[in-house]
N, C-alpha and C positions, 0 to 999 in steps of 0.2 A: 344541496339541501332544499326547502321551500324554498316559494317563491312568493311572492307581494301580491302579482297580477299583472294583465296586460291586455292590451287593446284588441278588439275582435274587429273585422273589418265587416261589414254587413251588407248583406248582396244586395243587389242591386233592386230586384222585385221591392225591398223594403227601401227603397230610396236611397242606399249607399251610405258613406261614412263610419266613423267610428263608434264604439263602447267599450268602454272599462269593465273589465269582471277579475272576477279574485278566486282564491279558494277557496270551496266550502259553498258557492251558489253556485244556485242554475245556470247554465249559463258556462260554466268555466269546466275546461280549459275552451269548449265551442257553445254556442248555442245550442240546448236541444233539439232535438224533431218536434218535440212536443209545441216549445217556446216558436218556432217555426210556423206550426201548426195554428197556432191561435193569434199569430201575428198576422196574417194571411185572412183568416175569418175576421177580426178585426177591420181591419181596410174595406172588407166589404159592406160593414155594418153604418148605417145612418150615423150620421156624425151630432153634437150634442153634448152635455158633461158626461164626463167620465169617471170611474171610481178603479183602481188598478188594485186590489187585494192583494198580491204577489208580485211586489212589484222588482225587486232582485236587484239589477242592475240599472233598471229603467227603459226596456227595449221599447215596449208600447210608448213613452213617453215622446221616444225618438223618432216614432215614425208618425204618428201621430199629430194634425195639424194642431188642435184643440189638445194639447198636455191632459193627460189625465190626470187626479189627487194619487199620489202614489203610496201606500200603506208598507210597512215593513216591519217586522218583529227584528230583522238580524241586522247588527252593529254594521258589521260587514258590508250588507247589501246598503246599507244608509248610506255606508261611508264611499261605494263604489256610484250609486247616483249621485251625492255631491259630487264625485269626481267627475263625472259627468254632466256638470250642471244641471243638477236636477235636485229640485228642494221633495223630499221623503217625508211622510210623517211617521215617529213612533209611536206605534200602536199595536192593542190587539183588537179584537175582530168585536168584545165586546164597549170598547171607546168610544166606537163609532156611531157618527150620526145623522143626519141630511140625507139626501135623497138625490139620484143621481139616472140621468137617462140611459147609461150603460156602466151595469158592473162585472167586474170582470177578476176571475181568479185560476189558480191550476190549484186542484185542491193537494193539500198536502198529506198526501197517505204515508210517508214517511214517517210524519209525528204522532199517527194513530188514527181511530173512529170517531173518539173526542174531540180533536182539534180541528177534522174533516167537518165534524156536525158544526161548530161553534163559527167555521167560517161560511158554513151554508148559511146559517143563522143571519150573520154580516151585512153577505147579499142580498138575503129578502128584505131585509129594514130597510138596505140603504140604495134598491132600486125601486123607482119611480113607479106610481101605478102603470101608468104607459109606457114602460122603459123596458129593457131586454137587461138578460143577463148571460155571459159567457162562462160554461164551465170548461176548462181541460182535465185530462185525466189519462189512465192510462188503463186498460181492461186488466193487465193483471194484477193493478193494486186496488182491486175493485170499484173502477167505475162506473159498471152497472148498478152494484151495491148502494155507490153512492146517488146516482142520479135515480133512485126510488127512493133517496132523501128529503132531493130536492123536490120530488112531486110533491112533498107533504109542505111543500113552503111555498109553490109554487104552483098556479092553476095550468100552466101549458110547460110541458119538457120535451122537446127531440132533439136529437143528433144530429147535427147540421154537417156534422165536418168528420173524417174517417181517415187515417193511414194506417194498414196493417194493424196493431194494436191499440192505435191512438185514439181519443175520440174531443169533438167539441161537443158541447151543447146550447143552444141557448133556449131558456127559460123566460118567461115572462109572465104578466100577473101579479104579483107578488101575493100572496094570504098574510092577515092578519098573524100576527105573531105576540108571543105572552109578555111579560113585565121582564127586561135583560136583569140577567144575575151574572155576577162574578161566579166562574164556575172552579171554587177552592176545593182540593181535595186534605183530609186531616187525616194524620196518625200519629202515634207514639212509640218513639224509635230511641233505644239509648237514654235515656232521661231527657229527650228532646220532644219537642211537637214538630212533627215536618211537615208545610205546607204547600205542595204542590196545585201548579196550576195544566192544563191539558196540553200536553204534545211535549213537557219537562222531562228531561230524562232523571230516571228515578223517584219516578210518578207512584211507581205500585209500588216498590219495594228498595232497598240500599239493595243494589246489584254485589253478587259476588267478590269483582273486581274493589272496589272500595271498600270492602267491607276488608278484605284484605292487606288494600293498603293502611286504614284504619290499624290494623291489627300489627303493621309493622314500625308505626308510631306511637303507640302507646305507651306512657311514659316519658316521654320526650319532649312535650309540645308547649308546657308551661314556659311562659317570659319570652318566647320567640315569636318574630316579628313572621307569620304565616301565607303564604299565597293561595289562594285558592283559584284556581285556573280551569274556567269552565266547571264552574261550580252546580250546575242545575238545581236540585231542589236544596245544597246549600248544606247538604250533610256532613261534609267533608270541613268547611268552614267554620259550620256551628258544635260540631267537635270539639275542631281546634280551639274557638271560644270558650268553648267550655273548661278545657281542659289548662285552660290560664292563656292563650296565647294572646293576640293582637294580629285579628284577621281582619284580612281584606281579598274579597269573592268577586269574580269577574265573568261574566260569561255575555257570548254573542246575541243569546235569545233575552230579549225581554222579557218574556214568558219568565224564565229562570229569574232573571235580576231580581221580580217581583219576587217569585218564590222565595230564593234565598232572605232576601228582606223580611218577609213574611215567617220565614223559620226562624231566621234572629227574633226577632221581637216576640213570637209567641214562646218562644223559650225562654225569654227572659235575657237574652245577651246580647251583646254588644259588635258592632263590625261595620265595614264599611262594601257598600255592595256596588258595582260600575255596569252598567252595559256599555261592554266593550269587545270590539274586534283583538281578540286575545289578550295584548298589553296595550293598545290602542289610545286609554284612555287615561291610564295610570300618569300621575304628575312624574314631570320630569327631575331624574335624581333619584325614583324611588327606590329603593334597597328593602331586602326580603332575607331573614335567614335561611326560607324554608318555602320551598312549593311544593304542593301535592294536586297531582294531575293525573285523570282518567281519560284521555283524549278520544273523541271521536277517530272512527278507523273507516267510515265510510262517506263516498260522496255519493249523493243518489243512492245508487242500488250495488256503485262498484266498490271495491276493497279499494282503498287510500288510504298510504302514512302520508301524504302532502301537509293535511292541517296540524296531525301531531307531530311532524317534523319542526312545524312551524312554531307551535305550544313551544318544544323544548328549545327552539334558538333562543324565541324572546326571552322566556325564562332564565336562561342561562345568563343573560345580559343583566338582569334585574336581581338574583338571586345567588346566596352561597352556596345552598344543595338544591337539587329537583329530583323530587322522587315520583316515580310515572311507574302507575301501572298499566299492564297491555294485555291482551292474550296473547300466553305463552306461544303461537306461533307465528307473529308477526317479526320481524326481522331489524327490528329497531336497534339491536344491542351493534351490526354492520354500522351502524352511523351514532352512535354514542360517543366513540371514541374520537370522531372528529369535533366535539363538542367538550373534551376534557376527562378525568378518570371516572370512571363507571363500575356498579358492582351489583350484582343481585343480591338484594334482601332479603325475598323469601318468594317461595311458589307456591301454589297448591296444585300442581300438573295442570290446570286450564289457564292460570292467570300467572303474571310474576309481577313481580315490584324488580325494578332498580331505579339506584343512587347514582346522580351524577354529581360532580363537584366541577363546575365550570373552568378551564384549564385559563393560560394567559394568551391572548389572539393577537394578530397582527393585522394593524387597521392598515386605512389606504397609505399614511403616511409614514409606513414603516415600523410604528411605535408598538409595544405591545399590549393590547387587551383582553386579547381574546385568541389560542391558535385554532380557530377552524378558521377557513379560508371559504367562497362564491357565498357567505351568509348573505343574508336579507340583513337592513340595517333593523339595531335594537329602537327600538320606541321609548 
């Protein structure tokens, strides 16, 4: 099944030693080309403060005489730099403040044009009139696109650095930039307000997929103690609030925590919201009649069940039922049954829902809690 994480050993060019990475960052299960790429430009670069926007696991940190401030939106990447001895700050890109002789980021085209802009943003405030800034990126998730972004924030941008599709840049100058705003997005969804923040999943719209599993709860939700797991803009949660339960929404991105907070309160309800590395952060003891979970299925750019393998072990540990929805062609239902009994609720031929009811396993000492066998320990 999943797995927790594990040490990368790091080549020598970067001075050797270890890093902790996990699942769901850069970085894991190797370092990328990309990560490679700008660790490389870096070293070359005049030494001085540092601002790390993307800072993951901490790579720059570790090569790094002068540590750089390291920024991070995911639980995850937080928790894999303390493991690392490396103190993180939670943030987003508009938190930030001070000014820094080198900043540095891989923009995140993953989470959208929005999220991409807002951490361009980031780096002009918070580099130095005479400072540099490092972008990476990747040409076919537009970083030429974005680097006629960055001219507009910046007086000088070229491409310092090139592998096949890869690119660096570094920027400097910084321009003048307008009054930061929280960039909240509104609508009204369900008798809810949902307020989403940029790079949230479930930013434009309740995706298919929940809307689905919504629809196979209905009815059901009142007086149960709810999990919401990977909650993004907090739909899924504020639902279940609504609908009488006693929810509590967890997700890796700050981004999200805020959101989901954000849609409680403008809707009028009640819940408790964690940024957290899946069940990471949940007190110990906690018990759930009910999760409901749309799990990420990709790392980067490739197809992964690793982190919704992962969703459903912890879940399983903490909860009486979990009900996951997936696209109907991912292969989840091959390892449900190592997890306890399992049953499809409902489909619409793109997406399914199933029911798990977590079976009784057997721990290291024989006893029984749980029978799936090589799990990751529960949180």
């Amino acid at each position: 099944m999943g797995v927790d994480g594990h040490f990368l050993q790091l080549p020598e060019r970067l001075g050797g030693g270890e890093l902790w990475t996990s699942p769901g960052l850069l970085g894991y299960p190797e370092l990328s080309a990309l990560q490679l790429l700008l660790a490389e430009q870096v070293l070359e670069e005049p030494g001085g403060s540092a601002l790390d926007l993307s800072a993951q696991s901490g790579l720059l940190a570790k090569i790094l005489p002068r540590p750089p401030q390291l920024v991070e939106r995911s639980k995850a990447a937080l928790n894999a730099a303390a493991r690392n001895g490396l103190n993180a700050l939670a943030a987003l890109p508009w938190d930030l403040e001070g000014r820094y002789d080198l900043s540095l980021a891989i923009l995140p085209a993953h989470l959208g044009n929005a999220a991409v802009a807002q951490v361009l943003d980031a780096a002009a405030r918070c580099t130095a009139p005479s400072g540099r800034c490092l972008l990476a990126g990747e040409q076919r998730r537009g970083f030429s696109r974005y680097l006629e972004w960055a001219g507009e924030r910046f007086a000088r941008c070229e491409v310092v650095r090139r592998s096949q599709g890869l690119r660096i840049a570094r920027c400097s100058e910084p321009l003048p930039l307008g009054e930061v705003q929280v960039p909240w997005s509104y609508r009204s969804e369900r008798g809810l307000t949902v307020c989403t923040l940029p790079g949230v999943f479930g930013q434009s719209g309740t995706d298919p997929g929940s809307a689905l599993l919504l629809s196979a709860v209905k009815g059901r939700l009142e007086g149960l103690r709810v999990l919401d797991l990977g909650s993004g803009s907090g739909i899924l949660g504020a639902c279940a609030a609504q609908a009488g339960a006693a929810a509590v929404l967890l997700d890796d991105d700050l981004a999200a925590v805020r959101s989901s907070q954000q849609t409680l309160i403008a809707s009028g309800l009640t819940g408790t919201c964690l940024h957290s590395d899946i069940c990471s952060e949940l007190p110990a003891g906690s018990r759930f009649d009910l999760a409901l979970i749309n799990p990420p299925f990709h790392q980067g750019s490739q197809l992964s069940l690793n982190l919704g393998l992962r969703f459903l072990e912890q879940a399983s540990c903490c909860c009486e039922e979990v009900l996951m929805v997936a696209n109907a062609f991912l292969p989840y239902p091959k390892r449900l049954s190592e997890l306890g009994d399992w049953s499809e609720l409902a489909t619409d031929g793109r997406y399914r829902v199933w029911s798990l009811r977590p079976g009784p396993r057997v721990t290291g000492s024989g006893r029984s809690s749980s029978k799936a066998t090589g799990l990751s320990s529960c949180r």
